[in-house]
LOTI-584347 format. One line per 8 residues: number of its first residue (from 1); for each residue y, z, x of C-alpha. Coordinates in Angstrom, 2 decimals. Example, Ala and Ser with C-alpha at 12.3 -4.5 7.8 and 13.67 -1.06 7.14 Angstrom:
2
1) -4.50 7.80 12.30  -1.06 7.14 13.67
***
This chain:
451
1) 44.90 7.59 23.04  43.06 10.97 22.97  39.71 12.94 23.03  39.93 16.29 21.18  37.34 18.94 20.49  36.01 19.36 17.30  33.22 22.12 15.53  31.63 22.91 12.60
9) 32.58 21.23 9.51  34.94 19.41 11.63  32.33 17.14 13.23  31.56 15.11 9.82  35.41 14.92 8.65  35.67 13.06 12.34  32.46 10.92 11.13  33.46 9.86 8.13
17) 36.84 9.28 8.80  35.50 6.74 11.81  32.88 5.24 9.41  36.49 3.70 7.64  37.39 1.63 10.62  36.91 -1.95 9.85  34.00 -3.46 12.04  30.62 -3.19 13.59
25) 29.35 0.24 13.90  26.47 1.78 16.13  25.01 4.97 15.90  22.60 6.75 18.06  21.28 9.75 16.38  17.98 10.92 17.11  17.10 12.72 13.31  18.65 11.63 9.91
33) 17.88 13.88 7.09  17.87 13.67 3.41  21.08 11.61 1.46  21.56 10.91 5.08  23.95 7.60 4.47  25.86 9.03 1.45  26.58 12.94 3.86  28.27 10.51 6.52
41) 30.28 8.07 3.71  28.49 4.95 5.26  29.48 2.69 2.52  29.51 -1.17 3.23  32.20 -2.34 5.14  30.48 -6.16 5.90  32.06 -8.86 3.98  29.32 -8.97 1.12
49) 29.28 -5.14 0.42  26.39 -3.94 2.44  25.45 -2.53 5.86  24.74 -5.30 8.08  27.43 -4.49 10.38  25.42 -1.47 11.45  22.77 -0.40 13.87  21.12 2.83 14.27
57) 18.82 3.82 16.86  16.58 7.03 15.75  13.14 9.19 16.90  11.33 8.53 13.50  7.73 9.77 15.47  9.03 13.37 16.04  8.68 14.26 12.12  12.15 14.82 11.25
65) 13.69 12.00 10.09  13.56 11.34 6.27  11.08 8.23 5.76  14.06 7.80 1.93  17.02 7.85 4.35  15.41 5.30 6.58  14.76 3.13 3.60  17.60 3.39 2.25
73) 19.28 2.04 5.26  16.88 -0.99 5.60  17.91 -1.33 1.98  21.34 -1.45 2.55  20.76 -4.38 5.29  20.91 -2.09 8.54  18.83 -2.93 11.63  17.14 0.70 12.61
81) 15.71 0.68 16.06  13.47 3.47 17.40  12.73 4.91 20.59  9.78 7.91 21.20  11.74 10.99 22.50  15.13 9.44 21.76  17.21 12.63 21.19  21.13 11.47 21.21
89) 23.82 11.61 19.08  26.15 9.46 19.91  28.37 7.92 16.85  30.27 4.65 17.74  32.83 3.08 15.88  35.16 0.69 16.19  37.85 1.49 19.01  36.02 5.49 18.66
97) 33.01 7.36 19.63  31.57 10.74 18.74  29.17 12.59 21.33  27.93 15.84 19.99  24.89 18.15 19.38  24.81 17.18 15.55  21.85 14.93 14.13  22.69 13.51 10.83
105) 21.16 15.93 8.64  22.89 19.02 6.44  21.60 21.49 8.47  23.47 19.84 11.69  26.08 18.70 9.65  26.78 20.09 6.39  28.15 18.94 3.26  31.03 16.69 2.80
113) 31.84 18.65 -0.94  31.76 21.59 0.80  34.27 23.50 3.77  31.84 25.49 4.61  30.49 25.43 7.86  26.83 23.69 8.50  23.83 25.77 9.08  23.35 25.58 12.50
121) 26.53 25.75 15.50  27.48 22.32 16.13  29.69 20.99 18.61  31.04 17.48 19.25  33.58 15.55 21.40  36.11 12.57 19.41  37.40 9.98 21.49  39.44 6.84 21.37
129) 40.31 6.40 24.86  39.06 2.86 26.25  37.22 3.52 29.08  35.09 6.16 27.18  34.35 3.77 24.31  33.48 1.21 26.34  30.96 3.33 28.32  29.19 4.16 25.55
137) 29.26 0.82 24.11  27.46 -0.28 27.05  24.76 2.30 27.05  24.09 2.03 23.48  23.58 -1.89 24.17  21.28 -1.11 26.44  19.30 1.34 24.24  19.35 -0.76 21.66
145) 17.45 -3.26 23.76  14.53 -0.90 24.38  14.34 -0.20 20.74  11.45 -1.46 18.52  12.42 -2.41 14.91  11.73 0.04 11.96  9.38 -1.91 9.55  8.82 -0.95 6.05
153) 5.15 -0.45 6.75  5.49 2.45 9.03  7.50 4.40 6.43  4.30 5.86 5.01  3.15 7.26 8.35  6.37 8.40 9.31  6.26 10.36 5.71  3.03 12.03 6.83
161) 4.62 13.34 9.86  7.62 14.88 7.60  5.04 16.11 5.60  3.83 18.30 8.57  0.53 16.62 9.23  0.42 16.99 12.25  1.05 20.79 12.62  -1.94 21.61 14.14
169) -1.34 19.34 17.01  1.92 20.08 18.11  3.69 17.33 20.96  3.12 13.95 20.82  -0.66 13.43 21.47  -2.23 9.80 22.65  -3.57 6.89 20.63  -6.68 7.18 20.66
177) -6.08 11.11 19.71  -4.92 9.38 16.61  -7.12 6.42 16.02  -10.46 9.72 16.35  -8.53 12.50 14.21  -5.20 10.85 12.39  -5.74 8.05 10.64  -3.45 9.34 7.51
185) -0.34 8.75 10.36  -1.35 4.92 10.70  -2.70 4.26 6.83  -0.84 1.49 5.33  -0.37 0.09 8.77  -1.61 -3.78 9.37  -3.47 -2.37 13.00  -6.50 -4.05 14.67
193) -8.67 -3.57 17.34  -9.67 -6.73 19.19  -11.68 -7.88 22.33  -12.28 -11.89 23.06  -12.92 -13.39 26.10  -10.12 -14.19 28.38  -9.87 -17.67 29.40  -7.67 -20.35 30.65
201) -5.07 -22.06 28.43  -4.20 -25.45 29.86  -0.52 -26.16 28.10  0.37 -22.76 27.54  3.22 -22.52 30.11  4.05 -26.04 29.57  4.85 -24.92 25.63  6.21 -21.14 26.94
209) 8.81 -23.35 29.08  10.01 -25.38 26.13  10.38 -22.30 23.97  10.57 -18.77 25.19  14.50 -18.90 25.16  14.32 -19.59 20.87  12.47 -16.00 20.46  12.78 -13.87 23.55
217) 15.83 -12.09 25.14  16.42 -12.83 28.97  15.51 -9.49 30.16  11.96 -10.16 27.73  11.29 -13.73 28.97  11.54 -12.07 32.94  9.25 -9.26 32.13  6.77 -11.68 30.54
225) 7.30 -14.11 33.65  6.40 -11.37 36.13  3.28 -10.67 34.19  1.62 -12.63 30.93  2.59 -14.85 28.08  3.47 -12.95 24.85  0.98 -14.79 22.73  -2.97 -15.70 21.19
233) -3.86 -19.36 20.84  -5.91 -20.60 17.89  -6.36 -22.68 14.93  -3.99 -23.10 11.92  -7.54 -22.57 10.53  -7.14 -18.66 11.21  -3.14 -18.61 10.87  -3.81 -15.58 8.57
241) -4.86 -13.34 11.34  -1.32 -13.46 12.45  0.75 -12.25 9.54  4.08 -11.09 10.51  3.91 -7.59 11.55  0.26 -7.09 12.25  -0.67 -5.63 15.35  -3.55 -5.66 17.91
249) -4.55 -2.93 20.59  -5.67 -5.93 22.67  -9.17 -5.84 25.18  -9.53 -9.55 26.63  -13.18 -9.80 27.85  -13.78 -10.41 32.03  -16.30 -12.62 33.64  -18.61 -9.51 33.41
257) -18.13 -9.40 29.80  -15.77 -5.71 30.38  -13.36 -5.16 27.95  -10.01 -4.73 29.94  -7.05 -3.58 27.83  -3.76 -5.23 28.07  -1.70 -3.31 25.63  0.01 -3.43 21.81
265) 1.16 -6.08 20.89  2.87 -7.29 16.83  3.11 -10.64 15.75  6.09 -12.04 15.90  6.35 -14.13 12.43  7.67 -17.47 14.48  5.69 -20.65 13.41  2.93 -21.14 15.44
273) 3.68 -23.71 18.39  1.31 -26.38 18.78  -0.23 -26.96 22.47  -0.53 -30.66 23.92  -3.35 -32.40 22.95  -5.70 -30.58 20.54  -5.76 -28.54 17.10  -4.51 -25.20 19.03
281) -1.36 -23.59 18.21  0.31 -20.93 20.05  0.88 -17.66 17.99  3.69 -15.58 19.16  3.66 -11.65 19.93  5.55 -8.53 21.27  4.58 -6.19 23.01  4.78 -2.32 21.75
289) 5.47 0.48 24.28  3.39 2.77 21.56  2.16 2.59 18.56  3.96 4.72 16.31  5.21 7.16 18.89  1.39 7.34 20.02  1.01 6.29 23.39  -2.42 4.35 24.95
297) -3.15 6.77 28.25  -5.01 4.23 30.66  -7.93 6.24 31.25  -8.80 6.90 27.70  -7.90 3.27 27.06  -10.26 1.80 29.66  -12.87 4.21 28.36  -12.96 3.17 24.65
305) -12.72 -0.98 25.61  -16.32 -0.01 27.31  -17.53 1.97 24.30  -16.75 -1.30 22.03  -19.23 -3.55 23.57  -21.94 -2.50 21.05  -19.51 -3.12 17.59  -17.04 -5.77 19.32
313) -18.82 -8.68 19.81  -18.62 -12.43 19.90  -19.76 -12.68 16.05  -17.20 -9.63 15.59  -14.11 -10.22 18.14  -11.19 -8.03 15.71  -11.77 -4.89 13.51  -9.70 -3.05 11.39
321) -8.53 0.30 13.37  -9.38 2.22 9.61  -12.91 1.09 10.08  -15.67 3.74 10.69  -17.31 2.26 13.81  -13.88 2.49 15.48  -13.35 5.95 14.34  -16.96 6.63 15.33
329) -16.71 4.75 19.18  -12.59 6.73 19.73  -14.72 10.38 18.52  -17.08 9.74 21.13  -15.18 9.09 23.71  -12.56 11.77 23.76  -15.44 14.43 22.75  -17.79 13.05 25.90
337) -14.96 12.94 28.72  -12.17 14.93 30.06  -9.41 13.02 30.75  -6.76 14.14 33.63  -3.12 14.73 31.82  -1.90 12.28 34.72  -2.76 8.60 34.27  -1.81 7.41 37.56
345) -3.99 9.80 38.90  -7.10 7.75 40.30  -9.68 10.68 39.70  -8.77 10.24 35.88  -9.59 6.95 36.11  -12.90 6.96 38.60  -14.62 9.44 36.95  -14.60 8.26 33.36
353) -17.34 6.52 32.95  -20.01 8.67 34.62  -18.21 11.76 32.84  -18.49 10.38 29.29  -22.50 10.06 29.30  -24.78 13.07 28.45  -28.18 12.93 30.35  -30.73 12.48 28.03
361) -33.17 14.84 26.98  -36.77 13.50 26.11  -37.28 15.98 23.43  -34.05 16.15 21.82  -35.02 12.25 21.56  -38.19 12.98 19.87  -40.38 12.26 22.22  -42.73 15.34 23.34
369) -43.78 16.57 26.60  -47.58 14.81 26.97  -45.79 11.75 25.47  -46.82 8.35 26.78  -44.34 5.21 27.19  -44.79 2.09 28.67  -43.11 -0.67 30.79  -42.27 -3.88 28.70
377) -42.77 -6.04 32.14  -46.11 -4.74 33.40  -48.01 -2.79 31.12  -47.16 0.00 33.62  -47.38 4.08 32.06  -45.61 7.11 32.44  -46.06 10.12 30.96  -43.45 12.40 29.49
385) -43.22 15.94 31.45  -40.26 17.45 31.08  -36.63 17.11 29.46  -35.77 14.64 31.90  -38.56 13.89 34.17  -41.97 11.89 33.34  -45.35 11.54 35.60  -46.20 8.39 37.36
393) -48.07 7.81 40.00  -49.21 11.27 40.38  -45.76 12.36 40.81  -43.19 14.74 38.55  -40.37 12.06 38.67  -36.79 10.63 37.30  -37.30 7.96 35.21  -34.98 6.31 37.40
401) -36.88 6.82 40.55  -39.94 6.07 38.96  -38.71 2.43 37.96  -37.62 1.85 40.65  -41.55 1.32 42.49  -42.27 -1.46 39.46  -38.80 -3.36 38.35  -36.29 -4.98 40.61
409) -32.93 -3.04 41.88  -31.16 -3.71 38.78  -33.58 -3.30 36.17  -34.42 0.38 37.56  -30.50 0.68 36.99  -30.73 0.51 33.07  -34.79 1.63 33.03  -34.27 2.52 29.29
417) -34.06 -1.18 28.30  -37.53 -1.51 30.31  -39.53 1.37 28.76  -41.15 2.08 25.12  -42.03 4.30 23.15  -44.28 4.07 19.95  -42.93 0.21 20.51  -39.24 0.89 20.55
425) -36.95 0.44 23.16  -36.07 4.17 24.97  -32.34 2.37 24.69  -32.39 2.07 21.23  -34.01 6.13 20.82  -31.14 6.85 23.38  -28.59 5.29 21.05  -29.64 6.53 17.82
433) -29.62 10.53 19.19  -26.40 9.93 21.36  -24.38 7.54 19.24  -21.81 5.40 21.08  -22.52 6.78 23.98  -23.35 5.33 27.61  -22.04 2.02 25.34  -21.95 0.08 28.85
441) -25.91 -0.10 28.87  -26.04 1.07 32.24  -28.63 3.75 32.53  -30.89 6.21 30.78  -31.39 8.60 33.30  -30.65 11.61 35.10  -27.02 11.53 37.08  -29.10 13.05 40.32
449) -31.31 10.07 42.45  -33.89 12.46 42.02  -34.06 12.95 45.69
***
């Protein structure tokens, strides 16, 4: 038993040398580069010739893994996990493990043709003692638990971030960054957008009881104990909505209507589950911690389920995340509100939705100074007199204010539902000249109380 030192071209002798041991391998390397499984002689070693005896837990989202390497290993019958901001390299093998500084790439590595040292100074640590083994045996098991499976359909964005697409916005920006600006990163993805109304399921735990432990791990089934059952209910009617793979950023509607957001979640591919007494089947899901790397910040998150109201509605509960109106609604929002780099911070949170509406401006709108408009529930008239203000009553006033001497507490709250001009709705004029915008249809008016 020993652990020795090894550098240089050294590091993949040690490699391929362990990848000979006969048995399950693991390795948790962070970036694999081009001809990746042929540099470190991965050759199958399971009993029908292929790599099914191996896992590999990567970063694909930081743009420098190889989306051919990846497939290749799929190819080859490998399960490839990935984590966002994974950055080991720790190579297990049977009875031996590898820590170093070396991804599996040339530069890190070099080549195994050639006794020349790699590119870049690498260093690494080979050990077969026991207790070493088994301590990383146990932390990769537990890495491998927070891993998400590699599917075939992100390959194509993980090719545009090789390709350098996203250059020009270094880091690891949000998801709705990339829903607004990136959509080439998620093309070929299965992604949706959906909002329905949440209700009660009568059954559902009943059915979750029966069957969580067939599909869920222990430490899954107590996280979706603590908090909500991995799943949609519907009819075998719509069973194509939940393909294997496809994935929902998920708003479920409040008693208010409010979209509130409660994550990404896939479809798991299980058969759907059929709930006591009815034509409802339960469709299984898990949840995402990102969506390709891109995480949902809360505030932003909250801010775009309130801008969806006007294109997700009860005719229209799911849309494609490719489709314009959701590019449109995500522009909006991150071009009308800051948003605090801290999520948990409650000012972030508080001050979204009065930060993310413009006031309006009469004549940006169209409508002159001199302009008359007129109250849909009285016949009451104002008259336009400024950018922001109109005359009533005698009085240079906000419309607000002004609504509030003629309509009840919460009409004068949204006055631009209340008003016309030339017969249209100020709301609608409001809408077309500020699209997606103050999408709660709250108010039309100045943020002052005119006082």
């Amino acid at each position: 038993m020993a652990t020795r030192f090894v550098h240089g071209a050294e590091i993949l002798s040690a490699i391929r040398e362990g990848q000979k041991r006969p048995g399950p391998k693991a390795l948790a390397v962070a970036y694999w580069g081009s001809d990746a499984a042929s540099r470190l002689g991965l050759h199958g070693s399971a009993a029908d010739g292929s790599l099914r005896d191996l896992r590999v837990i990567c970063d694909p989202w930081g743009g420098f893994c190889d989306p051919t390497s990846l497939r290749a290993l799929l190819d080859a019958g490998a399960e490839v996990g990935t984590i966002p901001e994974f950055h080991a390299k720790t190579y297990l093998f049977p009875g031996q493990v590898i820590v170093g500084s070396a991804n599996a790439s040339r530069r890190g590595l070099g080549d195994p043709e050639s006794d020349a040292a790699p590119p870049r100074m690498e260093t690494a640590v080979v050990s077969d003692e026991p207790d070493m083994v088994a301590a990383a045996t146990a932390w990769f098991e537990e890495a491998w638990k927070e891993a998400r499976p590699l599917d075939r359909t992100m390959l194509p964005a993980i090719t545009a971030l090789r390709n350098g697409t996203r250059l020009r916005n270094p880091g690891r920006p949000s998801l709705l960054y990339a829903i607004a600006h990136e959509q080439q990163i998620l093309e070929g993805m299965d992604v949706w957008v959906t909002a329905y109304p949440d209700q009660d399921a009568p059954g559902l735990q009943e059915v979750w009881d029966a069957t969580k432990a067939d599909h869920y791990t222990a430490s899954e089934i107590e996280t979706y104990d603590a908090t909500y059952r991995p799943c949609y209910i519907d009819t075998l009617d719509n069973s194509t909505s939940y393909e294997k793979g496809r994935i929902y950023i998920d708003y479920a509607k409040n008693a208010r209507g409010r979209p509130i957001f409660y994550g990404i979640w896939q479809v798991k591919g299980a058969p759907p589950i059929p709930m006591p007494g009815g034509d409802q089947h339960v469709y299984l899901l898990d949840e995402l911690p990102n969506l390709v790397g891109y995480v949902a910040k809360p505030a932003e998150m909250k801010a775009f389920g309130q801008a969806l109201q006007t294109i997700l509605t009860q005719e229209t509960e799911s849309l494609r995340i490719s489709d314009e109106r959701i590019i449109n609604v995500a522009r909006s929002v991150l071009e009308s509100a800051p948003f605090a780099d801290s999520e948990d911070d409650a000012s972030a949170l508080s001050g979204v939705r009065r930060a993310r509406r413009p006031n309006p401006d009469f004549q940006y709108m169209g409508i002159p100074i001199g302009a008359q408009i007129t109250c849909t529930e009285n016949d009451a008239t104002a008259t336009i007199a400024g950018p922001r203000k109109v005359l009533f009553e005698g009085e240079e006033l906000y419309l607000t204010v002004a609504s509030r001497r003629i309509l009840t507490q919460s009409q004068a709250e949204n006055p631009s539902h209340y008003w016309r001009y030339e017969g249209e709705k100020l709301w609608d004029i409001y809408g077309r000249y500020y699209p997606y915008r103050g999408t709660d249809v709250d108010r039309l008016s100045d943020s002052s109380d005119g006082s």
